[in-house]
C-alpha positions in Angstrom: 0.0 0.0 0.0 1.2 3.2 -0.8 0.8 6.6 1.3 -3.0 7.7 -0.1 -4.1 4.2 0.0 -3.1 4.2 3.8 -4.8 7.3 4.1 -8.0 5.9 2.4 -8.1 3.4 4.6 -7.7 5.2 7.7 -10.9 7.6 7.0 -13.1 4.8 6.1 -12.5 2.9 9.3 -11.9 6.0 11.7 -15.7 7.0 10.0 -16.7 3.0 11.4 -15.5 3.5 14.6 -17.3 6.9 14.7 -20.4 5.2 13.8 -19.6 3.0 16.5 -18.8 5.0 19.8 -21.1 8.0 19.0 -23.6 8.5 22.3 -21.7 5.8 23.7 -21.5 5.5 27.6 -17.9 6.8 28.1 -16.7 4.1 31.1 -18.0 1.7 29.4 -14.6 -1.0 30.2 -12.3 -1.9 27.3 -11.7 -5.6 27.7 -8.5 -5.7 25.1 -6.7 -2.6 26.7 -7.2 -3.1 30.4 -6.9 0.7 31.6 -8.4 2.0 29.2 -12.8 3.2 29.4 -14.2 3.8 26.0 -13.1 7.6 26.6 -10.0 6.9 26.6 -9.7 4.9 23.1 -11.8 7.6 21.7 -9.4 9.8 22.8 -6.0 8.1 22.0 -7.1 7.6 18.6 -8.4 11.3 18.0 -5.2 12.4 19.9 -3.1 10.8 17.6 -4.0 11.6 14.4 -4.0 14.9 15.3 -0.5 14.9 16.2 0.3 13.4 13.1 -1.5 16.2 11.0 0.6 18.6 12.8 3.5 16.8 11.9 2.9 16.4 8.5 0.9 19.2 7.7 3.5 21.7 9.4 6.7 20.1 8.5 7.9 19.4 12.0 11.4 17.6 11.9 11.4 17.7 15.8 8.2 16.5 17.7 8.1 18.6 20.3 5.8 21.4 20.0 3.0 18.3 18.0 3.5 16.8 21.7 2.3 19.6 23.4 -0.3 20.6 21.6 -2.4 17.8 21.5 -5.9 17.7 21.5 -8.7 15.8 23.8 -11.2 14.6 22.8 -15.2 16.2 23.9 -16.7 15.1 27.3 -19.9 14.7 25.7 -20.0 10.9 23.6 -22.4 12.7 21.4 -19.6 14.9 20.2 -17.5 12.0 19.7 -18.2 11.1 16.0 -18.1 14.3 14.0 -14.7 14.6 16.6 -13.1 11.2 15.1 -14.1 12.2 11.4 -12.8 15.6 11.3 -9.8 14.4 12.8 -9.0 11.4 10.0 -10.2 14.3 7.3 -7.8 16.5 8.6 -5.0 13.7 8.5 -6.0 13.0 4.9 -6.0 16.5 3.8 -2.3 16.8 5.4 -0.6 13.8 3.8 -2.4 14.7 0.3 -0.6 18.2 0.2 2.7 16.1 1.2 5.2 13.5 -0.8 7.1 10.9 0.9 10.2 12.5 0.6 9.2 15.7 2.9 11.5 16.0 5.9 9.0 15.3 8.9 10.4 13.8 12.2 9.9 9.9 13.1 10.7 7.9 15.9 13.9 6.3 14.0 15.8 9.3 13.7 15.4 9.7 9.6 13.2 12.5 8.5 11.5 10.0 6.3 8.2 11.0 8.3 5.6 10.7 5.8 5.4 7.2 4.8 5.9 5.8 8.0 3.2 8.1 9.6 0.7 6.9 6.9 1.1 3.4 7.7 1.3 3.6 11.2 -1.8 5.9 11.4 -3.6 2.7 9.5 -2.2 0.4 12.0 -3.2 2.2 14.8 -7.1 2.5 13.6 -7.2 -1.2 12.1 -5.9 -2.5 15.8 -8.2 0.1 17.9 -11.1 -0.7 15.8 -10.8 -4.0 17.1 -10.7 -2.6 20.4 -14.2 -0.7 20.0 -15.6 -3.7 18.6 -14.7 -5.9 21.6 -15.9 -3.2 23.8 -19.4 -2.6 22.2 -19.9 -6.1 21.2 -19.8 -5.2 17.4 -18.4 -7.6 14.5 -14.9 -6.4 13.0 -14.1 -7.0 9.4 -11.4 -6.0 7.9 -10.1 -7.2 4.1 -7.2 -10.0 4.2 -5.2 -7.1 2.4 -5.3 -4.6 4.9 -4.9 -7.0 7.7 -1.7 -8.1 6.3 -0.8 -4.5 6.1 -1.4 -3.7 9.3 0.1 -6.9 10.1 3.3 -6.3 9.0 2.9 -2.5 10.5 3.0 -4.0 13.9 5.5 -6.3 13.3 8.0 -3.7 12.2 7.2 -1.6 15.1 7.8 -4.4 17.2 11.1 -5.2 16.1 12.7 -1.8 15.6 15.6 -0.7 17.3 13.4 2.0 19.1 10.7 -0.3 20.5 13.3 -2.6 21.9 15.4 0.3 23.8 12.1 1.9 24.9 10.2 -1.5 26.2 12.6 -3.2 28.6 10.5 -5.6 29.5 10.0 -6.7 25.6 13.4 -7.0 25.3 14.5 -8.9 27.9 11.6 -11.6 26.7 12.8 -11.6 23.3 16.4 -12.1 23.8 17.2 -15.6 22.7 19.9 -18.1 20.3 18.0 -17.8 16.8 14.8 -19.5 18.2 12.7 -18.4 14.2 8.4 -18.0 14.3 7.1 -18.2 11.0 3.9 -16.1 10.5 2.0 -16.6 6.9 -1.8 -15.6 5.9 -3.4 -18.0 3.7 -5.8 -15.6 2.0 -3.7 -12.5 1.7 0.4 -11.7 0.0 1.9 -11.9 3.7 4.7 -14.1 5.1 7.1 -12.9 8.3 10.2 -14.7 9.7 11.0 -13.3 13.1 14.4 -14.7 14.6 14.7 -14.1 18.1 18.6 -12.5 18.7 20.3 -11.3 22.2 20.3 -7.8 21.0 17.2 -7.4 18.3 14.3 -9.5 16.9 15.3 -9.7 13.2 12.2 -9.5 10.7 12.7 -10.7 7.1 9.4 -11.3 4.7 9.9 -14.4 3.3 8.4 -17.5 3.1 11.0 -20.3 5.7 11.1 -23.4 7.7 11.0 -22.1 11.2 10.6 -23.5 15.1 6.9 -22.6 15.3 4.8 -22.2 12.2 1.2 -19.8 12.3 -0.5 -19.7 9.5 -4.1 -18.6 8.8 -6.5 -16.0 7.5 -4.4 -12.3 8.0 -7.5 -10.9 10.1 -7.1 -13.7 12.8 -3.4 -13.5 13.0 -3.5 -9.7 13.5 -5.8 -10.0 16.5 -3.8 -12.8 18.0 -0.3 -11.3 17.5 -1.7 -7.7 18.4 -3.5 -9.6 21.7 -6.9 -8.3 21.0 -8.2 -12.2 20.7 -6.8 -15.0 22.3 -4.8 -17.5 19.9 -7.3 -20.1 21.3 -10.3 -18.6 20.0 -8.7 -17.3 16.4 -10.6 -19.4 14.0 -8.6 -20.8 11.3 -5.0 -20.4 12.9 -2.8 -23.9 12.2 0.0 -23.7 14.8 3.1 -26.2 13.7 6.4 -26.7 15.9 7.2 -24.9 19.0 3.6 -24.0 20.3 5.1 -22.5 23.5 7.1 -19.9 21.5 4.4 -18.2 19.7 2.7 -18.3 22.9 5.8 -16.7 24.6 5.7 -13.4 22.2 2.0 -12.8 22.5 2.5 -13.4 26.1 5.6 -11.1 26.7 4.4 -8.2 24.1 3.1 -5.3 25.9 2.4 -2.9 23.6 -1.5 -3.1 24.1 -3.1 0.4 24.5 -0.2 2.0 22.4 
């Protein structure tokens, strides 16, 4: 997918989730993020889109001042949808008057802000999506194409250099002698080798022999890998090998809310 497809994406969903939470009860519990009421996904995901337009649509090559000035979303749940619409609008109008080679700060270091923000916007609403859904008890689709998008969105996050310094605990889980999980969706272009290193989790897309095998439609493997359903109850996941490995990185991963 490339930048405006992202982008696409990312309004059509955020405009499902808006259908979603509007006049919602905001305490209402989110079962997939444990501290988190209903107010606080709405929120997070507003929040950070809005960031990102400030990024993008200003230029910023250091964070800072996006940080401070970001929004909250309305008290009143009634507010909530034409809140989460605007917002992905906004984002959309931003990255449209961009090209992927403007300078704009990401969490790497590079400048090479605007493709990575367009992607990771998409995997932030494709995974909090899922979180409404659990929450309000609705059903959550999502293509096999964009599920192995957003897929392989949280992998690379996962395995980069800054979510390894940043997440301790992540990292000490992960540290191993080579130990390889092989992810592969059956209805979608998306195969992941992850071998487990002392220093870094190395992620390679390619199709390999590995210690543990998952394979299955993208949607289910996003929700188990992402822990918003547990492998047990992912319907059409065939685990091969090393069961307790797979089970280890779901386990130890705790980027939830984020």
């Amino acid at each position: 997918m490339k930048t405006p497809e992202y982008l696409d994406a990312v309004v059509d969903q955020t405009a499902t989730l808006a259908a979603w939470v509007g006049g919602q009860d905001p305490a209402a519990p989110v079962p997939t993020c444990p501290d988190w009421a209903l107010a606080d996904l709405v929120d997070h995901v507003g929040a950070v889109q809005r960031m990102t337009t400030m990024l993008v649509g200003e230029r910023l090559t250091d964070p800072t001042s996006a940080f401070e000035r970001q929004a909250a979303a309305p008290d009143d749940p009634a507010l909530w949808s034409d809140w989460l619409v605007a917002g992905a609008a906004e984002a959309q109008q931003a990255f449209a008057a961009a090209h992927d080679e403007t300078p704009v700060w990401e969490p790497s270091g590079a400048q090479a802000g605007v493709p990575f923000w367009s992607r990771r916007l998409f995997g932030e609403i494709s995974v909090h999506r899922a979180d409404a859904a659990v929450a309000l008890d609705r059903r959550y689709e999502l293509h096999p194409d964009h599920a192995a998008a957003a897929l392989e969105d949280w992998l690379d996050t996962l395995t980069s250099p800054g979510y390894w310094e940043n997440r301790p605990g992540f990292a000490e889980a992960m540290r191993g002698h080579g130990e390889t999980l092989h992810l592969h969706a059956t209805d979608a272009d998306g195969e992941w080798l992850a071998r487990r290193e002392q220093d870094e989790v190395v992620l390679v897309r390619t199709h390999a022999d590995a210690d543990v095998v998952a394979s299955g439609p993208a949607t289910e493997l996003l929700l188990a890998i992402s822990r918003r359903r547990p492998l047990a109850e992912c319907r059409g996941i065939d685990v091969k090998g090393d069961r307790a490995l797979l089970e280890h990185w779901i386990d130890h991963m705790d980027w939830v809310t984020g």
